[in-house]
N, C-alpha and C positions, 0 to 999 in steps of 0.2 A: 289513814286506814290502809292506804295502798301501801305493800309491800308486808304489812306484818303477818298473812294469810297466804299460804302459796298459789289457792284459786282466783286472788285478788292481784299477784305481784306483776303486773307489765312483763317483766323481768325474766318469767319461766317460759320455756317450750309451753307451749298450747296445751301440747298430750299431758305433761305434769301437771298443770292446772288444770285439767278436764275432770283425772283422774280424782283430785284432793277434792275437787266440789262435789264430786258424782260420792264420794265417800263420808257424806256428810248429810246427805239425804236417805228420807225411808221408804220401803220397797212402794208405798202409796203414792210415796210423791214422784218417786222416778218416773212411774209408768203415766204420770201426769203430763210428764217432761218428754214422751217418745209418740204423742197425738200430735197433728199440726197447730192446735188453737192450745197451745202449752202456755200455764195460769203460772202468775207467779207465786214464788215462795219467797216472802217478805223476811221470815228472817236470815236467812243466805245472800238475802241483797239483790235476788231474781228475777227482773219483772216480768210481765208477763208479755209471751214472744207468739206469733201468728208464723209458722212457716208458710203457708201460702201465698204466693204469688206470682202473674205473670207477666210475662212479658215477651210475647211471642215477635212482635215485629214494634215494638213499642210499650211503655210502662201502659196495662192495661188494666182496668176495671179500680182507677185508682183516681179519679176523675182526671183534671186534665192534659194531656201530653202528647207530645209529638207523635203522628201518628202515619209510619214508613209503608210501603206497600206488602200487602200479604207476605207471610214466609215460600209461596209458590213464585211471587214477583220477585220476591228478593235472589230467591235461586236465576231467575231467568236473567239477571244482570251476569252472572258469572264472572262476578267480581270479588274477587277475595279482599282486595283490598278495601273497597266500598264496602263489603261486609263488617269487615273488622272496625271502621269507623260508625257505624249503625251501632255497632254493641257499645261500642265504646260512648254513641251518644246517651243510648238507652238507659245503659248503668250510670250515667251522667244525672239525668232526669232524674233515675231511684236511688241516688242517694240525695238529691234535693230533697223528694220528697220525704227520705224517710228522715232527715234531719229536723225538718219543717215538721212532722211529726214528733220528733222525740219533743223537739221543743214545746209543743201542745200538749203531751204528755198522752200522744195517742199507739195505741199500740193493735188498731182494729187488723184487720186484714186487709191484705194490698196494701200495704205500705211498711211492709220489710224490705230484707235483704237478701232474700233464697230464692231466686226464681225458676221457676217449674219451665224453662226452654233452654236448648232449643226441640223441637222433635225434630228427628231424626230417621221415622220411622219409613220404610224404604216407600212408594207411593207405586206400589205393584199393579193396581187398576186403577183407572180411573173410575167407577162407581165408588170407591171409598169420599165419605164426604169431608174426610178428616184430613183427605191427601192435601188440602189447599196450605196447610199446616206444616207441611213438609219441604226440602229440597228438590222433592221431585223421585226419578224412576230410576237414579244411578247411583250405585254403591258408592265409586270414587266422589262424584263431584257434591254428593251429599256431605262427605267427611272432609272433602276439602273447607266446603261454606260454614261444616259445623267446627272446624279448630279454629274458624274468625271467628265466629259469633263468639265460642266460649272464652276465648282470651280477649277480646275486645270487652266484651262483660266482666271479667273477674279481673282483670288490669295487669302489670307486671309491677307491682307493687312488692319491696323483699318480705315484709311483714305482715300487710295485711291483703285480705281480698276488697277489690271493691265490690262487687256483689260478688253471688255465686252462684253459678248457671249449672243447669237442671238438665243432662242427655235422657231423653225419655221418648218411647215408654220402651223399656226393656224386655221382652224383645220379641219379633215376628210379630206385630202387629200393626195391623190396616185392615180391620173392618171382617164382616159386615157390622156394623155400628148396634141394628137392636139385638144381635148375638154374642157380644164382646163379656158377656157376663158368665156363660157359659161355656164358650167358646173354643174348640181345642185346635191350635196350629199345629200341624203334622206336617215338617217341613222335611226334604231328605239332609243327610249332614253337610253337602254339597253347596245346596242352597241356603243354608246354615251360615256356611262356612264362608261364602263368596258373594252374597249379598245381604242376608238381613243383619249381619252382626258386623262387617268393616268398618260401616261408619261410625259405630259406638266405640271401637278399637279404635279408632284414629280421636274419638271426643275425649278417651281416656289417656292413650298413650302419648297421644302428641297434643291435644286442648287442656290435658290436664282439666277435665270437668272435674270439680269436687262433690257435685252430688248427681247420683242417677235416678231415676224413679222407675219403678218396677211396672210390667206392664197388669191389664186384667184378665186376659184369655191366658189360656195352661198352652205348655210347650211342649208336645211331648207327652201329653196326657198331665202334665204339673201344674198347675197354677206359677204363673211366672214370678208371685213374689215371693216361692216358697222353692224355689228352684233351686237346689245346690250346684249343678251342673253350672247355670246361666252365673247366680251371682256366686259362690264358693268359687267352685272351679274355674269358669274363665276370668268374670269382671277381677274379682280379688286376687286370685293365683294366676292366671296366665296374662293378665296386662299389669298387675301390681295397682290394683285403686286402692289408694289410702282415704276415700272422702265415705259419705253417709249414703246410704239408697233411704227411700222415699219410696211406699208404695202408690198407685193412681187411687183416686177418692173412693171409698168403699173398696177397695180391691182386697181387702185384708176379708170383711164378711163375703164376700164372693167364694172365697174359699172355703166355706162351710153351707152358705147359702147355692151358690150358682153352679160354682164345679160338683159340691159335696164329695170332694175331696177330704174334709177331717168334718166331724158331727157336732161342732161348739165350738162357739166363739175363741174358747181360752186355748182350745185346743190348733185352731187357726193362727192365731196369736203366736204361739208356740213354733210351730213350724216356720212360722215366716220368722221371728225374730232371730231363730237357730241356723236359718238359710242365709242373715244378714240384712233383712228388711228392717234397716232401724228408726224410722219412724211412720206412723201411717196415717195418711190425709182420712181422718174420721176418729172413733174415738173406741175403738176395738181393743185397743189393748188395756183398758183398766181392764181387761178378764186376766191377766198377767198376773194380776195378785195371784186369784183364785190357780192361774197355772202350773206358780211355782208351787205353792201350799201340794198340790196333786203331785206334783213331781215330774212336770211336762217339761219344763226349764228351769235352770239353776239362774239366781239371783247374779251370781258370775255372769252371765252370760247376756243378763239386762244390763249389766251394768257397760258391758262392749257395746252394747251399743248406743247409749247416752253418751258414753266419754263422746265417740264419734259426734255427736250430735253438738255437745260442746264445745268441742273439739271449733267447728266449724263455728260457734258464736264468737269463739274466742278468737277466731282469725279473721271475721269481720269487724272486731274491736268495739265489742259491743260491752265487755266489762273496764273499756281501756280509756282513762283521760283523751277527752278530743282531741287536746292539742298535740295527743302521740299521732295520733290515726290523720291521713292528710286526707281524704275525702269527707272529714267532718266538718271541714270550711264552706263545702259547695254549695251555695246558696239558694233558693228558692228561684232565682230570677233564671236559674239556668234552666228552668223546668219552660218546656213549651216555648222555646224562644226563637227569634226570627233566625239566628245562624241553625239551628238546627233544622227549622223548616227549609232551610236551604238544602239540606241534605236528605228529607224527604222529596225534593223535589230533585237532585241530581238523580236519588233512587227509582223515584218516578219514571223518569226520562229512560233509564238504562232498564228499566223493568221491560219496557216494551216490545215485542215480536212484530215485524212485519211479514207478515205471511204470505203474502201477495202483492203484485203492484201490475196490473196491466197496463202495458202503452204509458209507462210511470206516472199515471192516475195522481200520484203523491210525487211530492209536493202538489198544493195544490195551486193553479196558476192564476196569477195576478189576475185574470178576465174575471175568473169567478164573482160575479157578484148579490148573486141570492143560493143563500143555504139552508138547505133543509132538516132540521137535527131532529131524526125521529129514535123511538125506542124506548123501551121501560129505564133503561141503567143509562140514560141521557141525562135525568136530573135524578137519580137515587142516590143521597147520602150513604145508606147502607152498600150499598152497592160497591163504596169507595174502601170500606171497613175490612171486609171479612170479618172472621171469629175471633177470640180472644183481642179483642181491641180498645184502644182508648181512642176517647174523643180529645181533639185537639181544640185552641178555640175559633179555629177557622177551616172550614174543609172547602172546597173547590170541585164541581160536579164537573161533567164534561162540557155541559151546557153553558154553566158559568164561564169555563175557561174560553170557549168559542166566541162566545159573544165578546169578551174580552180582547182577543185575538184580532177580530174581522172588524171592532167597532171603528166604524167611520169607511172599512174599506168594503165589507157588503151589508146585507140586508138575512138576517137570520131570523127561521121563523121554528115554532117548536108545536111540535105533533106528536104526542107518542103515538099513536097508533096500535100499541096491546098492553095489556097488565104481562107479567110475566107470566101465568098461566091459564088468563082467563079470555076468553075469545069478546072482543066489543066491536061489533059490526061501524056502528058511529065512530070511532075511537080508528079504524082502517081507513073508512072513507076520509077521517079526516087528512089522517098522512099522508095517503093518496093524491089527494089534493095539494098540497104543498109539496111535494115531492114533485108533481108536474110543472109548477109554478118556480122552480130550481132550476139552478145549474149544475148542482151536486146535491145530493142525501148524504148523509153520515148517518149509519143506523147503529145505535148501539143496543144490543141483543144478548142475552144468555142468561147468568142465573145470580142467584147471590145468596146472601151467606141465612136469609130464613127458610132458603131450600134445600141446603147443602151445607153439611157439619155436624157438630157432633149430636148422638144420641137424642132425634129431638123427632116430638108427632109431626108428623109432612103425611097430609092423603090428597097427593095428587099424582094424575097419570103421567110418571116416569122416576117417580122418588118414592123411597122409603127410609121412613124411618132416621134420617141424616144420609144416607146412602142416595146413589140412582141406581134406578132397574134401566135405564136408557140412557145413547149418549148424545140426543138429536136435540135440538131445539126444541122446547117446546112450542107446542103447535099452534096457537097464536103470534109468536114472534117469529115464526117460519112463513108460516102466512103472509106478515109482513116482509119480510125480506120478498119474498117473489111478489108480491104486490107491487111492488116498490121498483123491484129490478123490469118489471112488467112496465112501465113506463115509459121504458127507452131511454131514462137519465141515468147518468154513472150514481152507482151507490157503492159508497165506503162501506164495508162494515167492519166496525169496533165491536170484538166481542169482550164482553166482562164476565170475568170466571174464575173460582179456584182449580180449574181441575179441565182436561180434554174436552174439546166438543165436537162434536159430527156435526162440520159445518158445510154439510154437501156442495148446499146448491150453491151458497156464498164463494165457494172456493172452484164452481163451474163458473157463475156468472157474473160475480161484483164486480166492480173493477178493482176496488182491491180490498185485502181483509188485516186485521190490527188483531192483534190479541195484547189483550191492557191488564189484563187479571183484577185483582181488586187493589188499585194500585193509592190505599192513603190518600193523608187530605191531599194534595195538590197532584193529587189524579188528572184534574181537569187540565189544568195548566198546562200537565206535561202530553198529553191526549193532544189538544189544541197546536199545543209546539209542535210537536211530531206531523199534524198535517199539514200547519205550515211550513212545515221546512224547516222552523226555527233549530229544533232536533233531529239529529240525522239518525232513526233506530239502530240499534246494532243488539237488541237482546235476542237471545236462543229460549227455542223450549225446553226446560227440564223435563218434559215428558211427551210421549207418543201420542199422537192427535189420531185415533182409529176414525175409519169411515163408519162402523157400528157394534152395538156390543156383540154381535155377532161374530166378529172376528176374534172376541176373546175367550178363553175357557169359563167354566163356570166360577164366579167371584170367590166363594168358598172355598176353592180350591186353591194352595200353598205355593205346591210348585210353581218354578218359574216357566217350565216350559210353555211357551206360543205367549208370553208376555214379554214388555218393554222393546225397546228396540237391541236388547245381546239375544233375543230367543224367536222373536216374532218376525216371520218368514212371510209374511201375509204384504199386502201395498199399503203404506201408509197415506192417512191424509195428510199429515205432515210428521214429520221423522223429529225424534228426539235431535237436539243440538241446532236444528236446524232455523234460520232467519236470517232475512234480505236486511238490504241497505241503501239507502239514496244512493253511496258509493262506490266504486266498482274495484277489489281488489287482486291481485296477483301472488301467485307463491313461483318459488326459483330455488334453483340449490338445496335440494332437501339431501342433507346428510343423516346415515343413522352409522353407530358402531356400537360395537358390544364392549363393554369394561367389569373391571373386577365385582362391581354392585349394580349393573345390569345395563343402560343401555342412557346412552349420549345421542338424542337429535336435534338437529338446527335446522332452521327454513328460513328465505330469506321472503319477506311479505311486502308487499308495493301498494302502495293508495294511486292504481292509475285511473283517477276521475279528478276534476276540478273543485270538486268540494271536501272539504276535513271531515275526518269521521270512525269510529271505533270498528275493528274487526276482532271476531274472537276466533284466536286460534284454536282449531283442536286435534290434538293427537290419539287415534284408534289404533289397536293392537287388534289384531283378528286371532279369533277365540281358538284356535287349535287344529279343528278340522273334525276330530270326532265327531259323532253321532249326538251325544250330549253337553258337547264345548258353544257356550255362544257364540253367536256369527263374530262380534266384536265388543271390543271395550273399550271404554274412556279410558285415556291413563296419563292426559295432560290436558291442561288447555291457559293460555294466558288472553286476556283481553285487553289490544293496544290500542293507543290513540294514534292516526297517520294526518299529516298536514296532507294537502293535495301534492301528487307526486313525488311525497316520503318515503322510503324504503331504509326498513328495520331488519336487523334477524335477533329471529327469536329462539332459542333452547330450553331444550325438555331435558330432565332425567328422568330415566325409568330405574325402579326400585326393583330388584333382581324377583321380589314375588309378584311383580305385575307384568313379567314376561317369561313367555313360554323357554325353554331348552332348545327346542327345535325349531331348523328354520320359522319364521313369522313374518306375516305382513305387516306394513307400516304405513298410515297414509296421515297426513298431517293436510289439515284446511279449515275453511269454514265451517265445512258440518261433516255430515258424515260421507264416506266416500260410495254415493250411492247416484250421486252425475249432476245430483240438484245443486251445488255448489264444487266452488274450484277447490282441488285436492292432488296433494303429487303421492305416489305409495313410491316402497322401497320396500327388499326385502332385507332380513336381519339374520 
């Protein structure tokens, strides 16, 4: 049968085969074919295909799989290269599973081949509860993590895709979460231009993402899956996407329901399939019949974007003999398997921020021998997850890895001491107690992913709706922390979180503070390692730790101005990029020169301490000097490994639109050049 069909021949361009099968279908079935949960058509040979799926930090909602740390963790490694092996495992895992399915003959959801990640969407406050989701508060280093992910996911295969990774949600969106339905971003073209749209430009132009998804709030007053501007003009025309957009679930009746932007579903349908939205997560478009019949859209113009859709099965090699396609060999056993938990756990390890270390509190030293592990996200499985996740068949709490860690050399006792929002009198006293009975507390504190994320009922004082209205602790686990520091023992505190916390008093008086995020199964292990030494931290914060929401504008509000660390003028609790080290590093020789494509720096970096250990480099450009230029930007950054007393150099290029024309600063180091960390400047 193969080869006598041209939608059937191996043999043809994709797009010629798209076209011969889309022209063999009727206007009923097409529009069958452009919903996510798309039926087959038995006599075309069709089966029936699920576009949904994800896979944000891991094959998620698909039962079981390796499961890497949050997409905020992931950011905080600022590792591209450990990026790009993450994707690379993940689409490992889904096409196990989806073979392990075809062979079942299963075709449910969550167990395709299109995955709805990475987002990308910029993480401009923290109150957004979706930001855990993201890379963080910076255009660059967004688009950097997002061209690993997508090419680590879709493979370099000549022929086919191994999966195919999902930039979304397009575009200017972050929240507020219960107004996202109606919602209109009014961004200036500025902020447009220089933040919320680079990293999609870079998942397109250089990830080669083949499918986008469109976002649900209007841009501009538009509905973003119906945007010509957004997807016509720029995705298609000014970066050249040749792949499929994908609206967000219901985002197609939002457009008649929530903007009331057009008065009927067919008429919604209409405009977004004319803008390029070609297929939509819900089942809006059978009004398409009824569209064309009116005269809303031409049949032509369904039919652009089926081919597309297509287009895309046929480069997953889903109409193609297996033994053309080499990812149909991957076997089941590669799903959830111990080398990959390995690399959940190097991810672990490098997720981590040390944000504090008094009197180097950390490591913690041999004497120790009774510990105190207080705190709600001590032993919370969920805690280790975030959102969009899968269960692997082994997760590791922190408490687990502790006791693990110290078995035979102390004596570990476990108290939580508060619910995460709810005050227990007994439940303090008992911490308290243990906590006096120590050498050290380790408290683990903050939030997790049934307080924070998407769209979801939360009525408690400091959250809404998936959002926060606060960025403090909740006040039981605050409690605790000064109860605790109220002792006179040194208290660690581990905070677990997707997103900033106003960790005041911890960061006046703990002896030292961790920020772990919600760092996957072997969370625990790599928590454990890190206080003993075993791992030396070296990760950065992707975003700005404020001391209260007070120092930000109102959430609703677009602009960037008095946000992230290129605009916000204000004292941070802890500064984007920013994180310590067992370590102690040096920079030397910072050359910069200007070239025909913008700008050549080196620096030479030194491990002068006794122990091995990662340093991430980073390179800032100061914003220009105007009135409305940000103070600075990211516009490099590598992360090395130094043996003890190593000394590497390392070089940047700067791309002629990441630098100013006129003189500019230059400061190249560990974080940003604001005195917390070592940094040499230069002018250019």
């Amino acid at each position: 049968m193969f080869g006598q069909t041209a939608y059937l021949n191996p043999g043809l361009p994709a797009e010629k085969r798209a076209a011969d099968l889309v022209s063999r279908m009727t206007i009923e079935e097409k529009v069958l074919q452009m919903q996510n949960s798309a039926p087959a058509i038995p006599r075309l040979g069709i089966p029936a295909y699920d576009w949904w799926n994800e896979a944000l930090h891991g094959v998620a909602r698909a039962g079981q799989a390796t499961v890497f740390p949050q997409a905020i963790g992931l950011a905080a490694t600022w590792d591209t290269d450990l990026m790009h092996r993450i994707a690379d495992t993940i689409s490992t895992e889904a096409r196990a599973k989806y073979n392990e399915a075809i062979r079942n003959n299963d075709r449910s959801r969550y167990h395709g081949l299109t995955f709805w990640s990475p987002n990308i969407n910029i993480f401009r406050d923290p109150r957004w509860g979706r930001g855990q989701e993201t890379y963080g508060e910076d255009p660059y280093l967004t688009g950097r993590l997002a061209v690993a992910f997508i090419q680590g996911m879709q493979g370099d295969d000549p022929h086919y895709f191994k999966v195919i990774a999902t930039a979304k949600h397009f575009a200017v969106h972050s929240g507020p979460e219960p107004s996202r339905h109606q919602f209109d971003a009014d961004p200036s073209q500025r902020d447009l231009n220089e933040t919320y749209l680079p990293a999609f430009r870079a998942a397109i132009v250089e990830g080669k993402a083949d499918s986008v998804m469109c976002a649900y709030n209007r841009v501009d007053g538009v509905p973003a899956c119906a945007s010509t501007d957004l997807l016509v003009k720029r995705l298609r025309g000014e970066w050249g996407f040749q792949g499929y957009i994908v609206s967000d679930c219901g985002a197609i009746a939002d457009i008649f329901r929530g903007h009331k932007y057009k008065a009927t579903a067919a008429e919604a349908s209409a405009v977004a399939v004319k803008a390029g939205t070609d297929l939509t997560c819900g089942n809006e478009y059978r009004s398409l019949v009824e569209a064309v019949k009116a005269g809303l859209i031409t049949e032509a113009e369904i039919n652009r974007s089926l081919e597309r859709l297509f287009v895309a099965r046929f480069k997953l090699g889903m109409f193609d003999p297996p033994e053309r396609v080499p990812f149909s060999k991957i076997p089941y056993s590669e799903n959830d398997s111990a080398e990959h938990r390995k690399v959940a756990l190097e991810a672990a390890r490098k997720s981590i921020v040390l944000l504090k270390n008094e009197n180097q509190t950390l490591p913690l030293k041999p004497s120790v021998r009774r510990i105190a592990v207080i705190g709600p996200s001590a032993d919370d499985a969920k805690a280790l997850l975030g959102n969009y996740n899968g269960f692997s068949s082994k997760h590791v709490t922190p408490l687990e890895g502790i006791k693990r860690q110290w078995a035979g050399k102390a004596e570990v006792r476990f108290a939580p001491g508060s619910t995460y929002t709810t005050p227990s009198p007994a439940l303090l006293a008992e911490a308290v107690e243990a906590v006096k009975n120590s050498d050290v507390a380790l408290a683990f504190v903050g939030l997790n992913p049934s307080l924070e994320g998407e769209e979801m009922p939360v009525s408690v004082p400091g959250f809404l709706g998936g959002d926060r209205t606060d960025l403090k602790l909740p006040e039981p686990q605050a409690r605790l922390i000064e109860a605790a520091i109220a002792t006179g023992k040194p208290v660690v505190v581990v905070l677990t979180s997707g997103s900033a916390l106003a960790a005041n008093y911890a960061a006046d008086h703990a002896a030292a503070v961790l920020e772990a995020w919600y760092a996957g199964e072997e969370a625990g292990t790599a928590i454990a390692e890190t206080l003993a030494g075993v791992n030396n931290p070296a990760g950065r914060l992707p975003i700005t730790f404020y001391r209260g929401v007070e120092q930000l504008p109102p959430f609703e509000d677009y602009s960037m101005k008095g946000r992230t660390y290129r605009y916000f003028k204000g004292d941070a609790l802890y500064g984007f990029g920013y994180g310590l080290s067992y370590s102690k590093f040096l920079y030397a020789g910072l050359k910069a020169q200007r070239t025909a494509k913008g700008a050549r720096v080196a620096v030479r970096v030194k491990n002068d301490s006794s122990r091995e250990g990662d340093e991430v480099v980073q390179l800032y450009v100061d914003g220009g000097g105007a009135p409305d230029d940000p103070i600075r930007q990211l516009r490099g950054f590598q992360r090395i490994h130094l043996r003890p007393g190593e000394t590497r150099d390392v070089e940047f290029a700067i791309g002629e639109d990441g630098l100013p024309k006129n003189k500019v600063r230059i400061s190249v180091g560990g974080g940003q050049p604001t005195g917390h960390t070592p940094h040499l400047e230069t002018v250019l």
